[in-house]
C-alpha positions as CSV (number, residue, x, y, z in Angstrom):
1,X,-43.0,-7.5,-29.2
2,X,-41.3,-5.1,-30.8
3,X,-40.9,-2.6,-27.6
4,X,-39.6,-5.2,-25.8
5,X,-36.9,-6.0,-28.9
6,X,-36.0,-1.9,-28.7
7,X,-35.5,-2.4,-24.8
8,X,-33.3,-5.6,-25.2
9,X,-31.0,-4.1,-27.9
10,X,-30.6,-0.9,-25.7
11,X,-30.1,-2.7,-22.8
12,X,-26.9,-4.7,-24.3
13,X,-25.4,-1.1,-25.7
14,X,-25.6,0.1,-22.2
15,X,-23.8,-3.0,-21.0
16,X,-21.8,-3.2,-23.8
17,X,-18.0,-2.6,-22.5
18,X,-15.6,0.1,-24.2
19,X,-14.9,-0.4,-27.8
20,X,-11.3,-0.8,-28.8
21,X,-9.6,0.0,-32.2
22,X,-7.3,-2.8,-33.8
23,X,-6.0,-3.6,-37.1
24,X,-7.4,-6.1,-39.1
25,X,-6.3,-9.4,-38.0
26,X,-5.5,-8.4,-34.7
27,X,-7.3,-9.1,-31.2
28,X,-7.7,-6.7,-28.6
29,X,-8.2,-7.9,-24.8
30,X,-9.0,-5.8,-22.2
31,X,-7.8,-6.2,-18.7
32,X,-9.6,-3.3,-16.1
33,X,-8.3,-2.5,-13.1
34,X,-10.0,-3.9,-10.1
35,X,-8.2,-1.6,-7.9
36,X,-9.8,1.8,-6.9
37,X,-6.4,3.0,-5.8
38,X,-5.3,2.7,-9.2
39,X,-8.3,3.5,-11.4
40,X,-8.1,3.2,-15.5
41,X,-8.4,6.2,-17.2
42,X,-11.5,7.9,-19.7
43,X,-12.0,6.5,-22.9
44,X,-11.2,4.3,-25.5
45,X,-8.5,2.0,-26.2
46,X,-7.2,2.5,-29.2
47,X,-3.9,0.4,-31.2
48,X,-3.7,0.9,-35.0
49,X,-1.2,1.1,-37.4
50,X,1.0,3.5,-37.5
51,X,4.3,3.6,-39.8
52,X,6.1,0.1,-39.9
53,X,4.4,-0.5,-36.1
54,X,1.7,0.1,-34.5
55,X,0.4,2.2,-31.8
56,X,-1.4,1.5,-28.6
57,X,-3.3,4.5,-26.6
58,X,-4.2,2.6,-23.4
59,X,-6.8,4.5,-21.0
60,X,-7.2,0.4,-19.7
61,X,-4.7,-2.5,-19.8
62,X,-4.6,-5.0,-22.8
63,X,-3.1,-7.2,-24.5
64,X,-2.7,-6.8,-28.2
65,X,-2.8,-10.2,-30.5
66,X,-2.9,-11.7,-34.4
67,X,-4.0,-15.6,-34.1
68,X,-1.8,-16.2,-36.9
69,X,1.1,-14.8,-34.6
70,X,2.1,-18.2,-33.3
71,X,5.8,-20.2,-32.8
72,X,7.2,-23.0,-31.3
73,X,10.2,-24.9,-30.9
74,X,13.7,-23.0,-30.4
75,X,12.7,-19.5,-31.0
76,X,13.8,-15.4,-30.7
77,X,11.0,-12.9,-30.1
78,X,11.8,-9.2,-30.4
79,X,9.9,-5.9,-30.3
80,X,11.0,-2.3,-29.9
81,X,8.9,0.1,-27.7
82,X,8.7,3.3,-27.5
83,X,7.2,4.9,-24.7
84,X,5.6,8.3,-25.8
85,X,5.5,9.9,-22.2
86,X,5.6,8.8,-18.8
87,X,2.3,8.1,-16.6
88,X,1.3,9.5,-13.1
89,X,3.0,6.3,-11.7
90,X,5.1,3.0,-12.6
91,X,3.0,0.8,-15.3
92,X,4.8,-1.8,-17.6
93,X,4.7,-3.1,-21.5
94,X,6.3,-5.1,-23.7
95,X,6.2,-8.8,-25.1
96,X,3.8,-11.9,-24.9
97,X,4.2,-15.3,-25.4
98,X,3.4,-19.0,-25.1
99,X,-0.2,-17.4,-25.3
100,X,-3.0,-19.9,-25.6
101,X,-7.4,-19.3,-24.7
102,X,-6.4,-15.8,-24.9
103,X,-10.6,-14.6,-26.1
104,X,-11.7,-17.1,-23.0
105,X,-12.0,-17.8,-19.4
106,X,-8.7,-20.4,-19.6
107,X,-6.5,-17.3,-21.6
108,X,-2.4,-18.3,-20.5
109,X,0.5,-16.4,-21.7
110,X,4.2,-15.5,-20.4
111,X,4.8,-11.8,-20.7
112,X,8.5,-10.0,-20.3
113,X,7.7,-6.5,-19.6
114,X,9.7,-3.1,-18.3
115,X,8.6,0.6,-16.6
116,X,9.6,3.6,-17.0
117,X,11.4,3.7,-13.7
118,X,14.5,1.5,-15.2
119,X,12.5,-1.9,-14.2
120,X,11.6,-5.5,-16.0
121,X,9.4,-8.2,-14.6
122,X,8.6,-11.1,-15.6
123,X,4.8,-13.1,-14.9
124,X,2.4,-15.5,-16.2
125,X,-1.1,-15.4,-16.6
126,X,-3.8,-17.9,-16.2
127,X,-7.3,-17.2,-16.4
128,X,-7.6,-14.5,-13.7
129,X,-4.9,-15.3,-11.9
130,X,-1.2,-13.8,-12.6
131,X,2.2,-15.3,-11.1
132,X,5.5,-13.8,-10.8
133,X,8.1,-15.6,-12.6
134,X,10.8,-13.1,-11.5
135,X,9.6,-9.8,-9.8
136,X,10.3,-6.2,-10.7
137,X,14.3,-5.8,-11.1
138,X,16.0,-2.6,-12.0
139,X,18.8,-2.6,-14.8
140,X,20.7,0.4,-16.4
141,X,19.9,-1.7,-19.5
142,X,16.4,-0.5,-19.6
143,X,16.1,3.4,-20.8
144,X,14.3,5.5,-19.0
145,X,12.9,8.8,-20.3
146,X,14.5,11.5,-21.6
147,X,14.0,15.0,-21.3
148,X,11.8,14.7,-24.0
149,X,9.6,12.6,-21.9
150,X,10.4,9.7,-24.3
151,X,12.0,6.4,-23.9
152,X,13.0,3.6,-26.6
153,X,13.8,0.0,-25.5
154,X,14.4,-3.2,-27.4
155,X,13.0,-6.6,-26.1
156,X,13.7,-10.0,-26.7
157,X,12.9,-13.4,-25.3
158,X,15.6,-16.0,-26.7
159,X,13.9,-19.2,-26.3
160,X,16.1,-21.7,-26.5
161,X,16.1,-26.1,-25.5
162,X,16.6,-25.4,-22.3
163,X,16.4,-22.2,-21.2
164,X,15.2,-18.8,-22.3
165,X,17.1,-15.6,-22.0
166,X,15.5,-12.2,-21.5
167,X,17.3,-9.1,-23.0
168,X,17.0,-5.6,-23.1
169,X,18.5,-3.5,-25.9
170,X,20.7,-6.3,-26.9
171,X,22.1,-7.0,-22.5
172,X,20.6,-10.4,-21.4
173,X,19.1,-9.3,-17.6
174,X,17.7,-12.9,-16.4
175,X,18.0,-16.9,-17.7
176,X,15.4,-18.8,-16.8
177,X,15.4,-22.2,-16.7
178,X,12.6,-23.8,-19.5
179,X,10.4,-25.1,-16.6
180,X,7.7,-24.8,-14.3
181,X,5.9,-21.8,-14.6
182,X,7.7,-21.2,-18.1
183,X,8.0,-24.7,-19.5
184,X,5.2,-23.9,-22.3
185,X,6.6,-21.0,-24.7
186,X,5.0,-22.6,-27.6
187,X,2.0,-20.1,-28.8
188,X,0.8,-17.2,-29.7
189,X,2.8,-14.0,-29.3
190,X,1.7,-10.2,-28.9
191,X,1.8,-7.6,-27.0
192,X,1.0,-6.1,-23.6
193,X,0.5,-2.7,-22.5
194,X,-0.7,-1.9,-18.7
195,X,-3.3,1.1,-18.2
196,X,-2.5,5.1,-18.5
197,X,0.1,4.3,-21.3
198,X,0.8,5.4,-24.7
199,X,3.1,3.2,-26.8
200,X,4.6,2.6,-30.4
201,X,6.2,-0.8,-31.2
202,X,8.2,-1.4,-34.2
203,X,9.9,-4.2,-34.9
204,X,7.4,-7.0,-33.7
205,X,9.4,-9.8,-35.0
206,X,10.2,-14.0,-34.6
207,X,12.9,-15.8,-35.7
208,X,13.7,-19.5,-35.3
């Protein structure tokens, strides 16, 4: 019996997926790329504290999450992300929200997100499925790196009674109307950063 105990438990560590560091409190959810065209990288995820921030080291996509993070009503979300250097191609980050089931099947959150080739986007998520509230815009509001490799940019979701601005580095770049595929805002709010990215964010913020 007890072979067949040693078996079991080393079976689950192989199966086991990739550890990821968090802070206490905070949730980590990993999202792997299904595409072998665009493969995740080697390793661990990591996102720890770092400073007044935290950091996220993302070899595979996640999204990054306290459950005590969670507003409703007439709100303004803001973070500040810095992208630490550029990846082999275009991958986004930035804010989540409306979040709800995000450790299950049913996970749904909103999530306002920008590149570094100058881009935002806008999308939803539900269970495995993502839609495209507004698709991939450029704007000379979002920074793009520098010759350091480095690129800082402020976002904020304004939600308001009707309607919910998007801004980057204090320039509103889209209104949406607060309906349809973003009529629920009420939630949790986090963070998302795609695969092959290193990120800080300072400034994780609400406001009512």
């Amino acid at each position: 019996m007890k072979r067949h105990v040693h078996i079991a438990v080393f079976a689950l560590a192989v199966l086991a997926p990739l550890a990821a560091q968090a802070p206490a409190g905070w949730k980590v959810r990993v999202d792997r790329s299904a595409a072998a065209s665009d493969p995740d990288g080697a390793g661990e995820i990591k996102f720890v504290t770092m400073g007044s921030g935290f950091h996220a080291t993302n070899p595979q996509a996640a999204v990054y999450w306290n459950p005590a993070n969670t507003v409703s009503g007439i709100y303004i979300l803001k973070g500040t992300f810095t992208l630490m250097k550029p990846s082999g191609h275009t991958n986004y980050y930035g804010l989540v929200f409306g979040g709800s089931g995000l450790e299950g099947a049913q996970q749904n959150y909103l999530y306002f997100v920008v590149a570094q080739n100058g881009t935002w986007l806008i999308k939803r998520r539900d269970g495995d499925a993502t839609s495209t509230v507004f698709a991939k815009t450029p704007s000379d509001a979002v920074k793009k790196p520098d010759a350091t490799g480095k690129s800082t940019n402020a976002l904020e979701v304004r939600v308001g009674a009707d309607k919910i601005d998007f801004a980057v580095n204090g320039e509103v770049v889209h209104t949406e109307p607060k309906s349809g595929a973003v009529a629920k805002t009420d939630g949790i709010y986090g963070i998302r950063v795609n695969h092959l990215l290193e990120v800080h964010v300072d400034g994780l913020t609400v406001s009512m």
